[in-house]
Structures are given as structure tokens and as C-alpha cells.
Residue frames relative to the residue before (quaternion, step in Angstrom):
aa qw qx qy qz dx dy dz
X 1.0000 0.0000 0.0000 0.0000 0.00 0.00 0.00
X 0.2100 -0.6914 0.6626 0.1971 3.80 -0.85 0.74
X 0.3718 -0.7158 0.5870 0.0698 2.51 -1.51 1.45
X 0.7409 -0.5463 0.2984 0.2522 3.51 -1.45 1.09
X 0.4963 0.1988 -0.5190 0.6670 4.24 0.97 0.09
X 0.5053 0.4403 -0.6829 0.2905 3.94 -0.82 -0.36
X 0.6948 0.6109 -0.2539 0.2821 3.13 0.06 -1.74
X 0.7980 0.4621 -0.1357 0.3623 3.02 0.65 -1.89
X 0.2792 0.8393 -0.1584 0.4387 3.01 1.83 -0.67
X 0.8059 0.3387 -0.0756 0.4798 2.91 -0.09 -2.12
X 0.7395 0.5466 -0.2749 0.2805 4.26 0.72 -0.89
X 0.1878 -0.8608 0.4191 0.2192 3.38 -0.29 0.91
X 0.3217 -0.6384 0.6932 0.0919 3.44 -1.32 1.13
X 0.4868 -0.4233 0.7035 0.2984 3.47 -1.98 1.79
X 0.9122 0.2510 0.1104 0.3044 2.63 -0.84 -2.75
X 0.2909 0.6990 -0.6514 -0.0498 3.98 -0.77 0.27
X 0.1441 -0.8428 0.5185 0.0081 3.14 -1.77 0.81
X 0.0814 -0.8922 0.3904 0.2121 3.50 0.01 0.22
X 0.3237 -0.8052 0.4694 0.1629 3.13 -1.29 0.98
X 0.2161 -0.8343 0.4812 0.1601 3.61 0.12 0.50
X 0.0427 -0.6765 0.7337 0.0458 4.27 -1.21 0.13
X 0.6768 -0.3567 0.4846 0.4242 3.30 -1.73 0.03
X 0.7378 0.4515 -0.2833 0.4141 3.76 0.66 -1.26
X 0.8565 -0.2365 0.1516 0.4329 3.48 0.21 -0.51
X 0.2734 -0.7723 0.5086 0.2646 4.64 -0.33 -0.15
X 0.2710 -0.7429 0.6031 0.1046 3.00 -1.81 0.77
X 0.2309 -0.6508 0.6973 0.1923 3.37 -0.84 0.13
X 0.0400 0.6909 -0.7215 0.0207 3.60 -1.20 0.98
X 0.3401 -0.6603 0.6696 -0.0049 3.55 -1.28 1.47
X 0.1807 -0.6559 0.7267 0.0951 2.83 -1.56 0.60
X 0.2914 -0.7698 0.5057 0.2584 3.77 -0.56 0.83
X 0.4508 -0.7012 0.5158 0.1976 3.46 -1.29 0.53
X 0.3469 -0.6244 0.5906 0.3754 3.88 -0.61 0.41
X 0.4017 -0.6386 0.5269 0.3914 3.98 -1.22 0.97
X 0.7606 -0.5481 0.2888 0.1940 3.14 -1.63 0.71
X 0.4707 0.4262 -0.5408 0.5517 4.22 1.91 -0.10
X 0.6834 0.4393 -0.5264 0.2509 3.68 0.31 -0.74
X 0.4331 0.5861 -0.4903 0.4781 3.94 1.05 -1.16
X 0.7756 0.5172 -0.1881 0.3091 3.64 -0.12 -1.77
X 0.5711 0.5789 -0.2298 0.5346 3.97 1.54 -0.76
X 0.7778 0.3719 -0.0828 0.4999 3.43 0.61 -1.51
X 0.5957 0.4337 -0.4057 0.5409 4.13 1.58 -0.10
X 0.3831 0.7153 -0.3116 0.4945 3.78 1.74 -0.51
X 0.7387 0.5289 -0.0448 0.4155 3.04 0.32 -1.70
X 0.7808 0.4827 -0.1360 0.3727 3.67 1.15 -1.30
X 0.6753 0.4224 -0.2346 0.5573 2.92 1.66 -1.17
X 0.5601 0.6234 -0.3381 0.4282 3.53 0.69 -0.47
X 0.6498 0.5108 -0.2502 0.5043 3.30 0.98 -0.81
X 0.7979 0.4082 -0.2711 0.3511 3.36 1.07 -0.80
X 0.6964 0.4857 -0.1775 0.4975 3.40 1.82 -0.31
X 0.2160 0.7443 -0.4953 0.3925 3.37 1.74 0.81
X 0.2524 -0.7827 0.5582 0.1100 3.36 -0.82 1.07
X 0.7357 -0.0852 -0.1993 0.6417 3.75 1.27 0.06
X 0.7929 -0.2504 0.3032 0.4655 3.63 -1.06 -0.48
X 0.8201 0.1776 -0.1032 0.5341 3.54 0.40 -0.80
X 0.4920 0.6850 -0.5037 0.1873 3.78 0.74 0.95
X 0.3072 -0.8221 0.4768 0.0491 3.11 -1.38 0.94
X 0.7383 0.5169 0.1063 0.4201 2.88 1.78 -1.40
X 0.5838 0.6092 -0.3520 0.4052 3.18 1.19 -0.64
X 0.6675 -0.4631 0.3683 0.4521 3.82 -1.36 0.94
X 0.7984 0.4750 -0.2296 0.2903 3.38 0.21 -1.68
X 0.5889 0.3913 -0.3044 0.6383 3.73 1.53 -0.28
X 0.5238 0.6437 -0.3785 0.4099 3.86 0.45 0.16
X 0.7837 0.4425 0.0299 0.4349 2.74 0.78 -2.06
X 0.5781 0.6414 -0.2081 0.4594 3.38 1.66 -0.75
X 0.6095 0.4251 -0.2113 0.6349 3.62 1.35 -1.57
X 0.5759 0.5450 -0.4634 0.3957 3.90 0.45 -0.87
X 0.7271 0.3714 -0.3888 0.4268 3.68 0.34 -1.58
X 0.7309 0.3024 -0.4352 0.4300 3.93 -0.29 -1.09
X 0.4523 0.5818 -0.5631 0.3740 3.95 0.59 -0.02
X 0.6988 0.6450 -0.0866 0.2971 3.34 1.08 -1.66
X 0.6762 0.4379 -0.0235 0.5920 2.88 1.57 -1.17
X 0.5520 0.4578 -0.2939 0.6319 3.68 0.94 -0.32
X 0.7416 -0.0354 -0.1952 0.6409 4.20 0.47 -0.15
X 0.4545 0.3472 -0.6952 0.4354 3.41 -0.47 1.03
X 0.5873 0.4542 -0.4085 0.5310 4.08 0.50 -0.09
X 0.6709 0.4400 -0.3492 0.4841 3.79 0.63 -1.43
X 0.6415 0.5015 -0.3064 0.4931 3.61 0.86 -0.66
X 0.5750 0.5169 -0.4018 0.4906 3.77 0.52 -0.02
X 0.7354 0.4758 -0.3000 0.3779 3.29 0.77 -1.75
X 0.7346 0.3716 -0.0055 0.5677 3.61 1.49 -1.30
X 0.0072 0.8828 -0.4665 0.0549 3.45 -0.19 0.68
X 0.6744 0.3286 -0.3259 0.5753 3.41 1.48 0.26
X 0.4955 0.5117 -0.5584 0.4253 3.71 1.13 0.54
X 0.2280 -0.6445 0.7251 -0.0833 3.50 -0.63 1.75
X 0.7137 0.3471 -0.5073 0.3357 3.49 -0.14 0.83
X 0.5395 0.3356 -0.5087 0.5810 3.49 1.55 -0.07
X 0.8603 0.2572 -0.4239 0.1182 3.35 -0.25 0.02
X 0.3712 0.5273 -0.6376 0.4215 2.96 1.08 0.87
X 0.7103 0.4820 -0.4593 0.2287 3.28 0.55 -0.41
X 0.4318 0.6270 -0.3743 0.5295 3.55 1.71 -1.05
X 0.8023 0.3228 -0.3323 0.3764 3.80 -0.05 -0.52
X 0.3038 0.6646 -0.3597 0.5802 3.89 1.75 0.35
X 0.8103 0.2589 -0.2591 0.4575 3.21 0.32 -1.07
X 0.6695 0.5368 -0.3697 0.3562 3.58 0.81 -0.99
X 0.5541 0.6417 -0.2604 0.4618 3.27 1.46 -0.49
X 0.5112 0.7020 -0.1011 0.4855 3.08 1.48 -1.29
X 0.7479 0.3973 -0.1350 0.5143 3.65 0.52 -1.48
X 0.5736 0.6721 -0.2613 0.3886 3.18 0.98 -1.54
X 0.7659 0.2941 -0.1204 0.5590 3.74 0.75 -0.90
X 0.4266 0.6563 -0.4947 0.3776 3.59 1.05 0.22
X 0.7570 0.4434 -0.0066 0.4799 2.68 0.91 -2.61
X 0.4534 0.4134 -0.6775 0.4056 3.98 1.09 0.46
X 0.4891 0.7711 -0.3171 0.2561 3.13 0.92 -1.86
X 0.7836 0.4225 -0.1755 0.4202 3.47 0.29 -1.52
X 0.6228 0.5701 -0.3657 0.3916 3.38 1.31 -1.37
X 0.6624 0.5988 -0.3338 0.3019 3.54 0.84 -1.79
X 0.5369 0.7750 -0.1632 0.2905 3.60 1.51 -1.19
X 0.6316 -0.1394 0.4048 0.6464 2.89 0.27 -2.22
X 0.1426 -0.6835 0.6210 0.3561 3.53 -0.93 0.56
X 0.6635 0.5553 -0.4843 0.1297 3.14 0.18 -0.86
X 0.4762 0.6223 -0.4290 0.4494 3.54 1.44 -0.91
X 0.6665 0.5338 -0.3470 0.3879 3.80 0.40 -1.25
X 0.7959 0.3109 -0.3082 0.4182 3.54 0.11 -1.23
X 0.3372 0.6906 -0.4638 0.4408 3.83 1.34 -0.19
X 0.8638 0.2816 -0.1685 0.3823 3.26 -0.08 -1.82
X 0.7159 0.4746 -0.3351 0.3873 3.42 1.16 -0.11
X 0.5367 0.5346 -0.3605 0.5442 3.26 1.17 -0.42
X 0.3774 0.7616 -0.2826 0.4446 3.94 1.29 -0.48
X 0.8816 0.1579 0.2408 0.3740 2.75 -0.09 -2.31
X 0.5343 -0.7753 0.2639 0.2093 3.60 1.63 0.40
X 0.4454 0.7619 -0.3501 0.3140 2.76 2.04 0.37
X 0.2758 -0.7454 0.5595 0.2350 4.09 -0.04 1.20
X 0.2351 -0.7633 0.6018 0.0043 3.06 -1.53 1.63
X 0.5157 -0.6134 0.4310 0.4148 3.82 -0.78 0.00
X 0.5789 -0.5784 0.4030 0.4097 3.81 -0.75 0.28
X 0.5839 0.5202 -0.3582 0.5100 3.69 0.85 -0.58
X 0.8482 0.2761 -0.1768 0.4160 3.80 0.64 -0.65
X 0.2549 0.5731 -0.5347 0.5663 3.47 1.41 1.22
């Protein structure tokens, strides 16, 4: 059975504040949402914003969009963890992944390319501008 400080322990808190009286204080938390949901629901945002019609799935610029906050969201988990060799093999999948989107996209259209990169903070070489 797990006992109630483990637990309590284990829950993370954003905001906490305490309120104090002559008689006795409280601490009131605010819980925090864990960091795949945060990481789902920024997915979810940017993807939404780089939808080229209603029903796209496919297009470079909505790929490349879910790839980067993918990218960003374990390139941090990778910082915290440095001997989990399966995100980064997997973090280097994706970069690998993007990497051929954003030739893809370049060979296409530049203008779409330097759009989504200028967008998405993604640093290009001077030869491929």
C-alpha cells in the first residue's frame, strides 16, 4: 500500500501559496498538467495552425511543424536523461525525418520553405536560403 507523503511526494505543484492566521496555516497547490499532455495539446496547436486546408495531413509544412515541437519536447527529455539511448535514437529519427522534409519543401517552393522556417526557428545554412 503507498502511503500518503510518498504519493504526495510524487505530485507536481505549478502555483503554491500559503495562507497563514493567528490559529493555525494552509498551503493551497495548484496542480500542474505532466509535461506529454502540455507536449500533446502544443502538437495539436501548431498543427492546427499550419493546416493548409481542412482535411490536411500531409503537407511538408504540417509535418515539419508536429516534427519541431516533437523535437523540442525530447531534446529537453534528452538533457534531463542522457543515458536513455532510445529517445535519442529516436530524437535523431525525427531530426532526420524533418531534415528531408525541409529539402523536399526547399526543392519545391522556396518561398513555402523559408516561410516555414523563419515560422518555426529552424536555422538554415546560407547556401540553402
Amino acid at each position: 500500500m503507498i502511503s500518503t507523503v510518498s504519493l504526495f511526494n510524487q505530485i507536481r505543484f505549478s502555483q503554491c501559496r500559503t495562507i497563514s492566521s493567528n490559529v493555525a496555516s494552509l498551503t493551497v497547490c495548484q496542480l500542474s498538467s505532466p509535461q506529454p499532455y502540455i507536449n500533446s495539446k502544443q502538437v495539436k496547436e501548431v498543427r492546427e495552425k499550419y493546416k493548409i486546408h481542412e482535411n490536411d495531413t500531409g503537407s511538408p509544412e504540417y509535418q515539419i511543424a508536429a516534427l519541431s515541437v516533437r523535437i523540442a519536447y525530447l531534446t529537453a527529455h534528452v538533457k534531463k536523461n542522457p543515458k536513455d539511448f532510445s529517445s535519442t535514437r529516436g530524437l535523431i529519427g525525427m531530426v532526420n525525418a524533418r531534415k528531408k522534409l525541409l529539402k523536399y519543401l526547399r526543392t519545391q517552393n522556396k518561398d513555402r520553405f523559408l516561410k516555414v522556417c523563419l515560422n518555426l526557428k529552424i536555422r538554415i545554412q546560407k547556401d540553402q536560403q
